[in-house]
C-alpha positions as CSV (number, residue, x, y, z in Angstrom):
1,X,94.8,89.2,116.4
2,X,93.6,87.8,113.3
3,X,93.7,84.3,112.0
4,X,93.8,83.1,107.9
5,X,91.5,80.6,106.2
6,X,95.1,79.1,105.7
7,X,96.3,78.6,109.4
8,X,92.7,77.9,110.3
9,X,93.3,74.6,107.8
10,X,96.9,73.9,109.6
11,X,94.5,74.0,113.2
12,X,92.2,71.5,112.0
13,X,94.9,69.3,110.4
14,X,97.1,69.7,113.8
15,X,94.1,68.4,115.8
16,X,93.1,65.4,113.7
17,X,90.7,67.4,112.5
18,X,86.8,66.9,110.4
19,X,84.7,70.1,110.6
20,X,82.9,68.9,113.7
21,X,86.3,68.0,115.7
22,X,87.0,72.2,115.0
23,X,84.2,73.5,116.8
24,X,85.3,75.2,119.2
25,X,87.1,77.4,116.4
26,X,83.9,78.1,114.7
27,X,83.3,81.7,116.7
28,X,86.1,83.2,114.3
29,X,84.0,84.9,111.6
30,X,84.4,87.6,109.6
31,X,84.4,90.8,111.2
32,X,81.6,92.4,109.0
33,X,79.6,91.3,106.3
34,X,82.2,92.6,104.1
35,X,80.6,91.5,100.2
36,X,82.4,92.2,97.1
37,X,80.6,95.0,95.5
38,X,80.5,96.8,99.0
39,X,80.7,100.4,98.8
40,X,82.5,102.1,102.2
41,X,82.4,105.9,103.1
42,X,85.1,106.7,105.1
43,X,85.0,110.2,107.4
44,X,87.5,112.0,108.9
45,X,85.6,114.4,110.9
46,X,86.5,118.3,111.8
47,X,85.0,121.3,112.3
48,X,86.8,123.2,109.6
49,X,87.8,120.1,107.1
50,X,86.0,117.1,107.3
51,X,87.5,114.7,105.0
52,X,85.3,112.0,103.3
53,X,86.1,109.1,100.8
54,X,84.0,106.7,99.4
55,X,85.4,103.3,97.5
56,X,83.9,100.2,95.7
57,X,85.4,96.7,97.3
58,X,85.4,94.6,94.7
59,X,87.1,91.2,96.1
60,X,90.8,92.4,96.1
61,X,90.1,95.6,94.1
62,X,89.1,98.8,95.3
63,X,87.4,102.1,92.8
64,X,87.4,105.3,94.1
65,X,83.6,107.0,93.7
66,X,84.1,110.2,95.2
67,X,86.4,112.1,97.6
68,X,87.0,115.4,98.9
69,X,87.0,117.7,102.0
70,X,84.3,119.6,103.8
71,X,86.0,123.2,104.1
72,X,84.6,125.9,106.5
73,X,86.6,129.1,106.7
74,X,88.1,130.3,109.7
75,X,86.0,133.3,109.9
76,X,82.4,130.8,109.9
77,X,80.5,130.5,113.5
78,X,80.6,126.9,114.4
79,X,76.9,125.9,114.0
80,X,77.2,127.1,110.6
81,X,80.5,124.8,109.9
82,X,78.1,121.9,111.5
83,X,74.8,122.7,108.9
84,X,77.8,122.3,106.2
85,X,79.6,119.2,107.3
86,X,75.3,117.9,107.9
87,X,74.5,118.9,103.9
88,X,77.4,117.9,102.6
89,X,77.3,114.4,104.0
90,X,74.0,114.2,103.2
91,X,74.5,115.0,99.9
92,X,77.7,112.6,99.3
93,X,75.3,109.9,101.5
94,X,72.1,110.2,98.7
95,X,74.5,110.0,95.2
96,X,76.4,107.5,95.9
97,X,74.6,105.2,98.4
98,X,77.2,103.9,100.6
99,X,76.5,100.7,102.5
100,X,78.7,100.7,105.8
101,X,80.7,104.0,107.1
102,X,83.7,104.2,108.8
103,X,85.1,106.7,111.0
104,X,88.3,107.7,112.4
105,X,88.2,106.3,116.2
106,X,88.7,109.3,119.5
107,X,92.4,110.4,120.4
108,X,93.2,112.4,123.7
109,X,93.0,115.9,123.0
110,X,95.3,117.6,125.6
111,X,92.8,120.9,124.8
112,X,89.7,121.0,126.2
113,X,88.3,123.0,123.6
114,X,89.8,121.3,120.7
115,X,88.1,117.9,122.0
116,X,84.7,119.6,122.5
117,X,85.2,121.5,118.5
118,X,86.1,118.0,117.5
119,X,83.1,116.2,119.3
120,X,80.4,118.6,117.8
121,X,81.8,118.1,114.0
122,X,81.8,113.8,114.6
123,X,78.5,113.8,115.9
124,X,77.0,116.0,113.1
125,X,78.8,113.5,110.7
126,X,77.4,110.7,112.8
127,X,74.2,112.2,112.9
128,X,73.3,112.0,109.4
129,X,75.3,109.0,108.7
130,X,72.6,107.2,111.0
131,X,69.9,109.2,109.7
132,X,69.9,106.7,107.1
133,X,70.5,103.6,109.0
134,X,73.9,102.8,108.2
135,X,76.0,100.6,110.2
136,X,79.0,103.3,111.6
137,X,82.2,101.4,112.9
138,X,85.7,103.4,114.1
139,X,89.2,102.5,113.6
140,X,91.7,104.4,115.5
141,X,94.2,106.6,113.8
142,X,97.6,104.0,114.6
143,X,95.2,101.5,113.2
144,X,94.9,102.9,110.4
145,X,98.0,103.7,109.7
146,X,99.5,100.2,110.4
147,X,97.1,98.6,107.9
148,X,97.9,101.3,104.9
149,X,101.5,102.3,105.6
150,X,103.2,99.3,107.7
151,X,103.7,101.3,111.0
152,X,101.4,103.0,113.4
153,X,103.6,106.2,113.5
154,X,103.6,107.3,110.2
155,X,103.1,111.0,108.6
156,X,99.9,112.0,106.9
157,X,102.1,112.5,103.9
158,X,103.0,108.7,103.2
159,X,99.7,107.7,104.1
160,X,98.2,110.1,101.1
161,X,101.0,108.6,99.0
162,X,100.5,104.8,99.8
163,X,96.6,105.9,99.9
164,X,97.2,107.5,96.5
165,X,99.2,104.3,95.0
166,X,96.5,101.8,96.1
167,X,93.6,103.3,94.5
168,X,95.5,104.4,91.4
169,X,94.8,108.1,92.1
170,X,96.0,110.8,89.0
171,X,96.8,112.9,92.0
172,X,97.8,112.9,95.8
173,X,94.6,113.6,97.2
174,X,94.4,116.2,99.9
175,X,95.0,115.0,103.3
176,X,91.6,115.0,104.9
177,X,90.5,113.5,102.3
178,X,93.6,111.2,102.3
179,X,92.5,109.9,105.7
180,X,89.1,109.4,105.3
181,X,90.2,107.1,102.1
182,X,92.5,105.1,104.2
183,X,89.7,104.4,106.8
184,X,87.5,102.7,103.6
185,X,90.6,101.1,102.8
186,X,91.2,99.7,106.2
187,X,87.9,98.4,106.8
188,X,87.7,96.8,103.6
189,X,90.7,95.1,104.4
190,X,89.9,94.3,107.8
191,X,86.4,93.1,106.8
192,X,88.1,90.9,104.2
193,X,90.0,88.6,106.9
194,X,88.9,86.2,109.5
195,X,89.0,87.8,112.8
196,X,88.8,87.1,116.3
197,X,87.5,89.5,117.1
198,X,84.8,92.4,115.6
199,X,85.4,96.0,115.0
200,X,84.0,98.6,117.5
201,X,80.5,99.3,115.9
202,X,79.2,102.9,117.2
């Protein structure tokens, strides 16, 4: 539950209020250190098409640097799928210098095997990611889809359409690479409020 610099005013006014009378408030905080300038590289992580976006937050305005998907055909082993997704990240990681990362969070897998394929391809994304010290935080998929659509349950189409209105794409980006732009997008705008509580850091 989040709370705005606005109703945190209305709190303090409500309880007769200085600075010092609100201090018991004071543990709301922003839930990163979400700067304007801040550039966010979200991953959507899978063996055969990881998706990856990378935006620059600029107070309320948001530039798309790069975006794409990590494609490994069908017929590729898996390590060799998980060198890929490891060079390509790397490669997106040293041109453009992201500062935070943001991943899509677990789901149940009612496969065994599918969770496992999944697992390996997030933790080589992961890997690298922290190879370089960033800070990796997950937002799960409803999540994400509530902040960019309006409703937890919506269809990878309308989030690559709302995706593709918000950063004033040419195109509909493809949707891999439609998701991993909505997890920037989402964190920038979760990181732009005054939260409760923080965002699961990983």
């Amino acid at each position: 539950m989040g709370i705005s610099v606005r109703d945190f005013e209305q709190m303090k006014a409500r309880l007769g209020g200085s600075p010092r009378a609100a201090a018991p408030v004071a543990s709301t905080r922003r839930a990163s250190s979400f700067l304007a300038g801040e550039v966010i590289l979200g991953v959507d992580p899978s063996l055969r098409g990881t998706g990856y976006g990378v935006i620059r937050a600029e107070k309320s305005q948001y530039a798309v640097l790069v975006h794409g998907t990590i494609v490994c055909p069908a017929g590729w082993e898996r390590s060799r799928c998980l060198v890929k997704i490891i060079q390509s990240l790397r490669d997106v990681l040293r041109e453009h210098k992201p500062t935070v990362c943001v991943v899509e969070g677990l789901f149940y897998a009612q496969n065994l095997k599918t969770a496992i394929i999944m697992g390996e391809a997030r933790g080589a994304a992961m890997s690298v990611i922290a190879e370089v010290g960033l800070e990796i935080f997950e937002i799960a998929p409803r999540k994400v889809k509530q902040a960019i659509v309006g409703h937890g349950g919506a269809q990878k189409l309308a989030v690559a359409k709302m995706v593709q209105r918000m950063l004033n794409l040419a195109e509909l980006p493809e949707p891999d690479a439609a998701d991993a732009l909505a997890l920037a997008l989402a964190h920038a705008h979760e990181a732009g409020r005054y939260r409760l509580s923080v965002p699961k850091k990983i």
